[in-house]
C-alpha positions as CSV (number, residue, x, y, z in Angstrom):
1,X,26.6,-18.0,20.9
2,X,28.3,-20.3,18.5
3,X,26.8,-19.9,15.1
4,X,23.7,-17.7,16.3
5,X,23.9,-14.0,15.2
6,X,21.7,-10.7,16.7
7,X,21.0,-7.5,14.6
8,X,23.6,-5.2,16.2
9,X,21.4,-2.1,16.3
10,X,20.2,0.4,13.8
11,X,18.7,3.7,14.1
12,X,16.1,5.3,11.4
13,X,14.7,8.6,11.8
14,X,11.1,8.4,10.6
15,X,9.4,11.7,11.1
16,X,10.4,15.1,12.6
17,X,8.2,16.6,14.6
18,X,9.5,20.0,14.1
19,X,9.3,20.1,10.4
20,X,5.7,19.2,10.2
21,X,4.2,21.3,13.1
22,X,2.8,23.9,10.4
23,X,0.6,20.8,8.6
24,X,-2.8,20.6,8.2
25,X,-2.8,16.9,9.8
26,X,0.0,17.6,12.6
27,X,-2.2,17.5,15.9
28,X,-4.3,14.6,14.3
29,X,-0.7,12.7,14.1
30,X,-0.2,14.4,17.7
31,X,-3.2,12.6,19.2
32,X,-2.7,9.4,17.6
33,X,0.8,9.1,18.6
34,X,0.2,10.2,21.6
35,X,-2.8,8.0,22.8
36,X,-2.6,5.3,20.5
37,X,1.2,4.4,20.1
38,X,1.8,6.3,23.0
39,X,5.3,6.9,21.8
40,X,5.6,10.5,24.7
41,X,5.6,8.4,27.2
42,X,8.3,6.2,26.2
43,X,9.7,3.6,23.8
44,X,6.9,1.2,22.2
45,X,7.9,-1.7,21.3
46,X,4.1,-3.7,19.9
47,X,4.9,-4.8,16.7
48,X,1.6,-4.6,15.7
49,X,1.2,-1.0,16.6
50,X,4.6,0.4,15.0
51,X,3.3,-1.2,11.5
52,X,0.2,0.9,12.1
53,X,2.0,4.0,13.1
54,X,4.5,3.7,10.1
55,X,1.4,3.2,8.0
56,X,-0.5,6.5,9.8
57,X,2.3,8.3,8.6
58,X,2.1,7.1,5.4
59,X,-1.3,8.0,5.0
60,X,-1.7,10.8,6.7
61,X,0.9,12.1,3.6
62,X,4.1,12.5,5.7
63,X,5.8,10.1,3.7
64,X,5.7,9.3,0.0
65,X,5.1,5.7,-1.4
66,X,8.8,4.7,-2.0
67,X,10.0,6.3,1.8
68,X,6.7,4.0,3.0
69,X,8.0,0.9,1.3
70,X,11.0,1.2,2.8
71,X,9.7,1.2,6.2
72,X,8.1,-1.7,5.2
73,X,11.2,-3.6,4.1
74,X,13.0,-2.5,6.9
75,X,10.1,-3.3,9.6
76,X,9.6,-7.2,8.1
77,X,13.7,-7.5,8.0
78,X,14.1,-6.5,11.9
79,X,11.0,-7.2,13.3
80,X,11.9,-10.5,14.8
81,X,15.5,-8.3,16.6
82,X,12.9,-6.4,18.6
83,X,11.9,-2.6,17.1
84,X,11.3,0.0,19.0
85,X,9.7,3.3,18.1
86,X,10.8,6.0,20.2
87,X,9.8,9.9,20.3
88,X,13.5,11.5,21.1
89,X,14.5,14.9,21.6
90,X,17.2,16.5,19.0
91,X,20.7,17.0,20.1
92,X,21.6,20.7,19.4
């Protein structure tokens, strides 16, 4: 479109699974991803709850202050191209 231009796409790996599984909090982050942002059963795309996730994960101490902060940045800059938070499998 003439003079209209889309966010070509970015990917941003927020949390590993895998590193964490030995934390105090990790089934608590588990269950709320799981029934809250239910993120397992595929891509969420609610606004709304992806700025609650990234802000569980901030304060469930996965994240420090300035890693939060730039989720935040990040989340108000693309939040009109359409996020999507998505649980994905590592490529080996």
């Amino acid at each position: 479109m003439d003079g209209f231009h889309f966010c070509s796409g970015v990917e941003n790996i927020i949390l590993d699974l895998e590193k964490i599984e030995a934390s105090p909090k990790y089934v608590d982050l588990i269950k709320y991803l799981d029934s809250v942002v239910k993120v397992f059963d595929g891509p969420c795309a609610s606004n709304n709850i992806i700025g609650n996730a990234l802000f569980k994960i901030y304060e469930m101490g996965y994240v420090d202050e300035k890693t939060h902060k730039f989720f935040s940045y990040f989340w108000d800059m693309h939040k009109r191209c359409g996020l999507i938070l998505v649980a994905q499998l590592k490529e080996k």
